[in-house]
Wavefront OBJ file of the C-alpha trace (Angstrom):
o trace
v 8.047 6.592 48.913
v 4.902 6.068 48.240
v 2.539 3.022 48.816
v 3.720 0.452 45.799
v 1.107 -0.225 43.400
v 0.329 -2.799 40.922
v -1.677 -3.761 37.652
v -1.894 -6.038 34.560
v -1.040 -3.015 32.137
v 0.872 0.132 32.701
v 0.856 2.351 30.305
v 3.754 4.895 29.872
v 2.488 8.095 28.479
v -0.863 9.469 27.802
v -0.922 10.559 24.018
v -3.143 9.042 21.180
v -1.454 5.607 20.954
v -1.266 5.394 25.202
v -4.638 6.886 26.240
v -6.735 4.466 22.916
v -4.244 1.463 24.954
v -5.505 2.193 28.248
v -9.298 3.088 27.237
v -9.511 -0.032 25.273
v -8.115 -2.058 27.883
v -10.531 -1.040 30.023
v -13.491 -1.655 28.528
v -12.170 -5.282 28.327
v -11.661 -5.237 32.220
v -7.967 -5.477 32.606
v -6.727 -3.787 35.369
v -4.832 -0.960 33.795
v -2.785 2.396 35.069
v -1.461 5.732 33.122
v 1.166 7.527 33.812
v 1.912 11.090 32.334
v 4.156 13.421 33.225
v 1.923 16.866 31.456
v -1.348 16.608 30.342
v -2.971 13.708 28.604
v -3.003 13.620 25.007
v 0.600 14.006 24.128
v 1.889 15.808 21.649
v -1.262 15.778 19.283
v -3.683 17.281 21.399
v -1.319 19.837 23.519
v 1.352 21.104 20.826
v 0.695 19.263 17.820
v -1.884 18.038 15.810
v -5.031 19.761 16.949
v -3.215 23.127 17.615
v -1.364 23.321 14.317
v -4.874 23.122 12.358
v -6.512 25.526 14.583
v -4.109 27.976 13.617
v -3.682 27.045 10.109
v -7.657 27.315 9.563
v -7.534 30.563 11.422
v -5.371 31.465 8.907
v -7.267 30.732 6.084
v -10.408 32.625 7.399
v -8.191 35.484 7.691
v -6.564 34.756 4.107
v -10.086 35.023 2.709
v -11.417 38.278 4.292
v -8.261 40.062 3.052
v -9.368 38.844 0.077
v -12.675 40.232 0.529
v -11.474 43.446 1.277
v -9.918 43.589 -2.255
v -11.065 45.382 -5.319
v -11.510 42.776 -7.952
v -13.320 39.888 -5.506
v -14.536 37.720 -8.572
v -17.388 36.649 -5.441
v -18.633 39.938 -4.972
v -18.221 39.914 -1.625
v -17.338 43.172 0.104
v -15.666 43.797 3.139
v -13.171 46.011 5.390
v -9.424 45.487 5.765
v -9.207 42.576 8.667
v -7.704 43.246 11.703
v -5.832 39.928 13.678
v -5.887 39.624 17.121
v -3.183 36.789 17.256
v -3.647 36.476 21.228
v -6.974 36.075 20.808
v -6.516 33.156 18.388
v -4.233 31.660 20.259
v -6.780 31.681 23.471
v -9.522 29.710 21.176
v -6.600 27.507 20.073
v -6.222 26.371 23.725
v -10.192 26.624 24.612
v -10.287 23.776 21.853
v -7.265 21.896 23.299
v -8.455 22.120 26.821
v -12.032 20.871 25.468
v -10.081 17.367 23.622
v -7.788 17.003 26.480
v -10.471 17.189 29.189
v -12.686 14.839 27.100
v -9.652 12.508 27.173
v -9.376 12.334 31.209
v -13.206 11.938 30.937
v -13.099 8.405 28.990
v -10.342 6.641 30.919
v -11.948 7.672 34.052
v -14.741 5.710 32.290
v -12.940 3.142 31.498
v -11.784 2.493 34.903
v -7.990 3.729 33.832
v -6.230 5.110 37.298
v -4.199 8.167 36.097
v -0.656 8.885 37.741
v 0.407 12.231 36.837
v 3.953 12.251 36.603
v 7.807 10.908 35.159
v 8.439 7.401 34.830
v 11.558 5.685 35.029
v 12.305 2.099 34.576
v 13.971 -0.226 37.402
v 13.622 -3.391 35.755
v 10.953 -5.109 33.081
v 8.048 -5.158 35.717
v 8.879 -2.335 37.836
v 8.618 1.210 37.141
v 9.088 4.668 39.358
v 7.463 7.471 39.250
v 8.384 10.469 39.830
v 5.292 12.445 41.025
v 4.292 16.033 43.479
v 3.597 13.915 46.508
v 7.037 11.724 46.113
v 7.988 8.709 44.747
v 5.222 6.066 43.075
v 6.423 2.520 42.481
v 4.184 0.383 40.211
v 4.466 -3.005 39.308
v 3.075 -4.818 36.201
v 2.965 -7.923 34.550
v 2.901 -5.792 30.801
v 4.411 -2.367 30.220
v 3.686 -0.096 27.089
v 5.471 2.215 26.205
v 3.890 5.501 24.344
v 6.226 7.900 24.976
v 6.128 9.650 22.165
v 8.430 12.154 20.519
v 10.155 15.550 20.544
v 11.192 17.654 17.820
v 15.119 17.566 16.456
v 17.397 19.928 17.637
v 20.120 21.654 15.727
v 23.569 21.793 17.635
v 24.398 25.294 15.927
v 21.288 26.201 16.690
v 19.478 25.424 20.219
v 15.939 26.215 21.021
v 15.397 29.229 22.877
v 13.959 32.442 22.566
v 14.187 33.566 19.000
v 14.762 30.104 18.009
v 11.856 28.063 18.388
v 10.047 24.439 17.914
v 6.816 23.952 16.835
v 5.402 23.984 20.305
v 6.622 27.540 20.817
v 5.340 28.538 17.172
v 2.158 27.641 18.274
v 2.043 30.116 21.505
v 3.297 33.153 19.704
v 1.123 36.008 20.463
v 1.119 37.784 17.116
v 3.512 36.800 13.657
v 6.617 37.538 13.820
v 7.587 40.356 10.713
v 10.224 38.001 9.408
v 10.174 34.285 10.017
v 12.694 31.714 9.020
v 11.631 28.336 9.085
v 14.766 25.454 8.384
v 13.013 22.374 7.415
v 10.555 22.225 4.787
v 8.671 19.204 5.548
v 5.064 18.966 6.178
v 5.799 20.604 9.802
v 7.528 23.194 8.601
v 5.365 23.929 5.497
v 2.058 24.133 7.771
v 3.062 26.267 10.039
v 4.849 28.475 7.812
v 2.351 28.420 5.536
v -0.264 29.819 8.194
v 2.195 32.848 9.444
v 2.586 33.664 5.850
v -1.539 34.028 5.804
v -1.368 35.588 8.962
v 1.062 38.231 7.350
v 4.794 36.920 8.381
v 7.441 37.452 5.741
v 8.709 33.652 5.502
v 11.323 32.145 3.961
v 12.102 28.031 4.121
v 15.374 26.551 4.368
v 15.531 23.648 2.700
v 18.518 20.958 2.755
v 17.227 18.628 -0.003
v 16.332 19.188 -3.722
v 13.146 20.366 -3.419
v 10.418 20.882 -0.369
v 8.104 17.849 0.636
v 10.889 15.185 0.089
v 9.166 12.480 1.848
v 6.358 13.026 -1.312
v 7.385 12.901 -4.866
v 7.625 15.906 -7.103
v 4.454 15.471 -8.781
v 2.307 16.034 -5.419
v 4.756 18.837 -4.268
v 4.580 20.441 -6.968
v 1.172 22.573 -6.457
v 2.483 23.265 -3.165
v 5.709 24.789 -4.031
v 3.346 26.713 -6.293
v 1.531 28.095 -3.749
v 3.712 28.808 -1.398
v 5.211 31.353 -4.354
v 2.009 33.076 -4.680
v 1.899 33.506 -1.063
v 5.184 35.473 -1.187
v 7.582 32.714 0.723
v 10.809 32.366 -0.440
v 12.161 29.032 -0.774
v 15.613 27.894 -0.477
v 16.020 24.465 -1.765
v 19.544 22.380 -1.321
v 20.458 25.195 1.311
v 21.836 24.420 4.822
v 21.260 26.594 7.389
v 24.833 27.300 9.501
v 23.714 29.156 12.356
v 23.078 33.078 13.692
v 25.029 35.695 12.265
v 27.162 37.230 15.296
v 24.585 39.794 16.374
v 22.237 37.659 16.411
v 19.942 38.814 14.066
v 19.722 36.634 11.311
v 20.164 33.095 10.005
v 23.286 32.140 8.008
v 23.091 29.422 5.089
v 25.039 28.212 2.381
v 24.267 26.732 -0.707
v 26.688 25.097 -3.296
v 26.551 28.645 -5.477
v 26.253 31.337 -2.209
v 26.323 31.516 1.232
v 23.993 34.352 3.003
v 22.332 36.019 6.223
v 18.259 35.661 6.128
v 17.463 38.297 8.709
v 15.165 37.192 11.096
v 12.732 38.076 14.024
v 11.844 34.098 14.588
v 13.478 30.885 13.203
v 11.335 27.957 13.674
v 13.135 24.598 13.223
v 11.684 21.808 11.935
v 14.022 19.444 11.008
v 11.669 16.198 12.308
v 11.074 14.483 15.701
v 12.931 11.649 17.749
v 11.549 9.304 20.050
v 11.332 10.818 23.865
v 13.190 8.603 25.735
v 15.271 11.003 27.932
v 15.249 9.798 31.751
v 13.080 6.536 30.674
v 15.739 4.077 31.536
v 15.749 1.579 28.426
v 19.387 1.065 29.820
v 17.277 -1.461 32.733
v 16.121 -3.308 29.701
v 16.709 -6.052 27.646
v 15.358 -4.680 24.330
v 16.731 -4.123 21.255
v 16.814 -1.003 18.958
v 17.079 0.269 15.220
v 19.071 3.604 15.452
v 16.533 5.926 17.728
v 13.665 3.898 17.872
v 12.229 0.255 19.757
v 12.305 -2.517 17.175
v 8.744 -4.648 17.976
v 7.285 -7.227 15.925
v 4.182 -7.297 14.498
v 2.545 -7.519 17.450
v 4.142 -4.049 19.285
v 6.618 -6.591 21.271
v 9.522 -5.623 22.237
v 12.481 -8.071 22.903
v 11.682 -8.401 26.618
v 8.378 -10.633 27.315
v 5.487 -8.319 28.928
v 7.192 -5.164 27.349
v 5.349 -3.652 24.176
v 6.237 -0.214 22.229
v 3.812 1.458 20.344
v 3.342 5.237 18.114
v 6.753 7.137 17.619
v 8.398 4.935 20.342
v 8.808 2.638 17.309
v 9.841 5.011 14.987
v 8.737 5.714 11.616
v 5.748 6.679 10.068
v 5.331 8.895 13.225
v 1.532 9.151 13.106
v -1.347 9.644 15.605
v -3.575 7.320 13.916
v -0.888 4.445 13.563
v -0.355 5.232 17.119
v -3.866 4.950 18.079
v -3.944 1.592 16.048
v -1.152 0.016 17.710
v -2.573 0.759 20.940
v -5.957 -0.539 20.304
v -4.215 -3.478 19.023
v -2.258 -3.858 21.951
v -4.557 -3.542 24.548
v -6.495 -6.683 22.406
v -3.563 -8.637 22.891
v -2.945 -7.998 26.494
v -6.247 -9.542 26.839
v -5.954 -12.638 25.200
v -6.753 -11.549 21.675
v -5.586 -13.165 18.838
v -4.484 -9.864 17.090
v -1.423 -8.687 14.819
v -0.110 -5.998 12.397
v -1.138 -6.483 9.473
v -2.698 -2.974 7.340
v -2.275 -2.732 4.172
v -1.394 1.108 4.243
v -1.420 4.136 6.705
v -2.596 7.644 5.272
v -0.417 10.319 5.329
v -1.964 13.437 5.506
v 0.143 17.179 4.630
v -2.109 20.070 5.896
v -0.211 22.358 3.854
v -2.082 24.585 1.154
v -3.265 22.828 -0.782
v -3.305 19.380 1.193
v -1.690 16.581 0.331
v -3.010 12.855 1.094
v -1.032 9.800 0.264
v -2.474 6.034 1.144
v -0.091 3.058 -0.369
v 2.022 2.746 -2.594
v 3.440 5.960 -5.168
v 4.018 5.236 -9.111
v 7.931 5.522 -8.549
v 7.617 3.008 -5.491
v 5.536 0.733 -7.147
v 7.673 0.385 -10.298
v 10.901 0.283 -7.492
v 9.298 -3.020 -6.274
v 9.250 -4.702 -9.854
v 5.751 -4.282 -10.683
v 4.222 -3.202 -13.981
v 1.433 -0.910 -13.117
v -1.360 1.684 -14.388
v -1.633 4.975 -13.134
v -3.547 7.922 -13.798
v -4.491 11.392 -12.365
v -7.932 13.298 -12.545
v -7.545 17.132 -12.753
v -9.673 18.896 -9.759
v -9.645 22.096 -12.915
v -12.014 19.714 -14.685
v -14.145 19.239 -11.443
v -17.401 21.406 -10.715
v -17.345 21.288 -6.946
v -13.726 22.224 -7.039
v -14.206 25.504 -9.647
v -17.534 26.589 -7.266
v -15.099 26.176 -4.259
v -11.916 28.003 -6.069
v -9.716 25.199 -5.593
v -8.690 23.980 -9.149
v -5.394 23.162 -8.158
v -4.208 19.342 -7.740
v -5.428 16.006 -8.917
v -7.163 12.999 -7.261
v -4.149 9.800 -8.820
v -4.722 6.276 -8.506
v -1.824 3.365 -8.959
v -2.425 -0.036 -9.724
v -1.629 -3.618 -10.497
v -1.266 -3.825 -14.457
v -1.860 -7.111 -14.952
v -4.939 -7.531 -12.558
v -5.660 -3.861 -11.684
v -5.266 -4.314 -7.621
v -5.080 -0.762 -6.207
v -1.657 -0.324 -4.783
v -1.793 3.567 -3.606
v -4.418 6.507 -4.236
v -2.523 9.914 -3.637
v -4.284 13.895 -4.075
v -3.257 16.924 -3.504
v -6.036 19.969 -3.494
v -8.013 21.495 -0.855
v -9.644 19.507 1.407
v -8.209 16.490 0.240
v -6.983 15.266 3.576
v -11.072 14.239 3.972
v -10.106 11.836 0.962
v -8.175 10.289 3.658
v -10.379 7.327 4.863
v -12.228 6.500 1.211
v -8.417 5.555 -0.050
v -7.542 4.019 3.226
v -10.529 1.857 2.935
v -10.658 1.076 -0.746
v -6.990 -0.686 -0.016
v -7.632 -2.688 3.138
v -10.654 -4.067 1.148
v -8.571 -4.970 -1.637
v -10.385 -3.199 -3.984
v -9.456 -3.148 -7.758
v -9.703 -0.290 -10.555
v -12.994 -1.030 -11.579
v -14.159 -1.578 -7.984
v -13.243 2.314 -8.399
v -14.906 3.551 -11.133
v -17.809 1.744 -10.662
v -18.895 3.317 -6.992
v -21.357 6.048 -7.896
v -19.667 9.033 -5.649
v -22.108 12.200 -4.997
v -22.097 15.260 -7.238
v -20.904 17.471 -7.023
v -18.635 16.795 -4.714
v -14.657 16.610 -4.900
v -14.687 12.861 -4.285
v -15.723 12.472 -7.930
v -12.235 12.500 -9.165
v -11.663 9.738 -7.223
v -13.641 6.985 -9.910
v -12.677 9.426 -12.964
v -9.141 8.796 -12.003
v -9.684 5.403 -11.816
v -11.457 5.532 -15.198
v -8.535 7.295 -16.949
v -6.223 4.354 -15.996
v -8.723 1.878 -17.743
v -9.167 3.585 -20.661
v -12.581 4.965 -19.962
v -11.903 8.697 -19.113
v -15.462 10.730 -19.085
v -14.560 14.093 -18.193
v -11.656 14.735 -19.361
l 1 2 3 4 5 6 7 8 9 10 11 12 13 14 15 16 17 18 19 20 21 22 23 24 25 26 27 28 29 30 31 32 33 34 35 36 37 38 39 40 41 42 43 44 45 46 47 48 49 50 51 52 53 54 55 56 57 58 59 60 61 62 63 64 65 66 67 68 69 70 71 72 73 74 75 76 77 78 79 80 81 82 83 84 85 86 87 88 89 90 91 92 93 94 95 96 97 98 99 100 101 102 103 104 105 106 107 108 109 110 111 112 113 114 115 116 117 118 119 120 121 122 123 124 125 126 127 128 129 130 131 132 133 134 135 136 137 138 139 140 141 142 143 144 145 146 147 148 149 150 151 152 153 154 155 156 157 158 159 160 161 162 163 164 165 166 167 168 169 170 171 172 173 174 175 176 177 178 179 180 181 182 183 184 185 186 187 188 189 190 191 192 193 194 195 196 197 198 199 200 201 202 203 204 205 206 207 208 209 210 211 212 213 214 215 216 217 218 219 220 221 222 223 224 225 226 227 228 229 230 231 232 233 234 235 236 237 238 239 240 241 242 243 244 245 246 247 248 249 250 251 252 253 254 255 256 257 258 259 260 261 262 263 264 265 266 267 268 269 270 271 272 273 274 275 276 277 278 279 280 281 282 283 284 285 286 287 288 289 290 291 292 293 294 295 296 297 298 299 300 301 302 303 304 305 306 307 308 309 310 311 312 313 314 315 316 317 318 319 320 321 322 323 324 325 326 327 328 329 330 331 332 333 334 335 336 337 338 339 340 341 342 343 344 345 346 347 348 349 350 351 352 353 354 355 356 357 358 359 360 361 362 363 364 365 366 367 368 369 370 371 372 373 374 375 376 377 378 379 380 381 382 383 384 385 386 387 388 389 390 391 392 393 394 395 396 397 398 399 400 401 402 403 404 405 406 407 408 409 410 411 412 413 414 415 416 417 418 419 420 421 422 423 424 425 426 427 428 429 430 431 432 433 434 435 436 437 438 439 440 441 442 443 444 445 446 447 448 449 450 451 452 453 454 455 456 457 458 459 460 461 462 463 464 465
């Protein structure tokens, strides 16, 4: 054992909502310790996140000098046949990672954070064990956080291993697989399959629901499931998948009108994530829970005093940036802030192609909750950026209040929409209304312009269309 330790704030786990905790909690002086058990940045940085759009942009650069190489390039742009060098990708991929993750130790060293590099285990509320190379480390602490994060779902009849895979492993493939199955067609599943299909994988998606995307109503999915067709995937929608054939070879499914073998080289399973709580020892602790996940109040407090949850710990949405707000938050509090939950919406960003952004509330959930409301959608085919950037597909769509036009929810779907991202965020944390909207002079040309058309259309007032 180790000699014990102790500080005002430990910190379990290093990802966006743990390392923002511990950083800001430095800078306010509290005496503050990490502990990770890989490298810090969680999920996001390492296998998630920042990997995942590496690869997808990767494959849109490749995507467009194939399409170069062709005949009837409306551009008339030229070019020879690309040739992919998957490894090679992959390499930059981690170059980038390394870069973020580095950058990461750099600014809680900064901070004054002390970093213990390895796995924590609870013994009680203010006492925690760590598991690390040089033995045993026993911190105490008069608050705990804990940002442990989450790990993807695994299917019983099908367990991760070597031609089934998670997205971590999907992300360290050294070329694309000739066939890939992907069960789960949620934004996960659609980004990375929709990147191996650019980067020349034969996909097909496995869908148990109705239709793909069902965490975003049909309207936004739509252009996506539209896509994905052009790009050759197959989609199979209110399918389960059963399990490998007995050679091992394929995937079998069943839907209510066949069942079938999807042959297969790689079947990537993204069925969602779960909190990471394995070898944590909650058991030691007086908290309660809601199914898989901490309940906290709006302050990130769990049921034990001096204990806080924050990011996917707490479930639902299971977002780096809510994450990183609840730690921020946290660390605020820990100091003697007077600070609570209280946004009025978290984006939600799909970095499928094209992107989807959603901020608030959707029309179907805003008439669910008894409101009357306006809504309209501005067509990105009747924008001029969009046509010069070949990206007509999707709409900017704004809800709202009928009787005093409050915005309740600004969704798009197009490409590059997820940049939209913070102007929506920020128009409803301000509170602001439709004509608040349509009467901000945006740039042209510039996609962002559908934004106060949109908001136009649901006056009354549409311009441009």
């Amino acid at each position: 054992m180790l000699k014990p330790m102790s500080c005002k704030l430990l910190v379990i786990g290093a990802g966006p909502g743990g390392y923002v905790c511990a950083i800001r909690a430095g800078q306010l002086g509290i005496d503050t310790v990490v502990v990770e058990a890989l490298r810090p940045g969680g999920t996001c940085l390492n296998i998630g996140c920042i990997p995942s759009k590496a690869l997808i942009h990767a494959a849109e650069v490749f995507e467009a000098a194939k399409a170069a190489a062709e005949a009837n390039n409306p551009l008339g742009i030229s070019a020879s046949a690309p040739v992919l060098n998957l490894a090679k990708t992959v390499e930059w991929k981690d170059g980038i990672v390394a870069r973020l993750t580095g950058g990461v130790t750099g600014l809680m060293k900064k901070a004054g954070v002390k970093y213990v590099s390895g796995t924590a285990r609870f013994e009680n509320g203010e006492t925690v064990i760590v598991a690390t190379d040089m033995g045993e480390q026993e911190i105490h602490a008069e608050n705990i956080v804990i940002a442990t994060g989450s790990v993807p779902v695994e299917i019983p009849s099908l367990p991760f291993g070597e031609r089934i895979i998670s997205s971590k492993e999907a992300l360290k493939l050294s070329e694309p697989p000739e066939r890939l199955v992907v069960v789960g067609g949620g934004y996960i599943g659609l980004e990375l399959g929709t990147a191996y299909a650019k980067l020349g994988s034969q996909v097909t998606v496995v869908e148990a629901a109705p239709r793909i995307l069902p965490l975003y109503d049909a309207e936004l999915s739509a252009p996506v499931a539209r896509r994905l067709a052009r790009l050759g995937v197959e989609v199979l929608t209110s399918t389960k998948a059963l399990g490998l054939s007995p050679d091992g070879a394929s995937l079998r499914v069943e839907s209510e009108e066949t069942a079938r073998s999807l042959p297969a080289d790689r079947i990537l399973v993204a069925v969602g994530r779960k909190p990471n709580f394995e070898g944590l020892g909650l058991e030691e602790l007086a908290i309660d829970m809601e199914g898989r996940h901490i309940r906290v109040d709006d302050r990130c407090r769990t049921a034990m005093r001096g204990v806080y949850a924050i990011g996917d710990a707490t479930g639902e949405p299971m977002l780096a940036h809510r994450a990183m707000a609840q730690g921020e938050m946290v660390a605020e509090i820990v100091a003697g802030h007077k600070r609570a939950w209280d946004k009025q919406a978290i984006p939600a960003v799909c970095f499928t192609d094209p992107e989807i952004v959603s901020v608030g509330l959707g029309p179907e959930e805003a008439r669910a909750s008894g409101r009357e409301i306006k809504t309209a959608l501005f067509p990105f085919a009747a924008n001029g950026r969009a046509m010069t950037l070949q990206s007509e597909e999707g709409f900017v769509r704004v809800v709202a209040r009928a009787d005093n036009h409050l915005i309740l929810g600004i969704q798009a779907v197009g490409a590059g929409v997820s940049e939209l991202a913070s102007g929506f965020g920020l128009a409803l944390e301000m509170g602001a209304r439709l004509e608040d909207l349509a009467a901000t002079i945006h740039a042209h040309p510039t996609m962002g312009e559908a934004v106060p058309e949109a908001a136009l259309r649901a006056l009354g007032k549409a311009l441009h269309v």
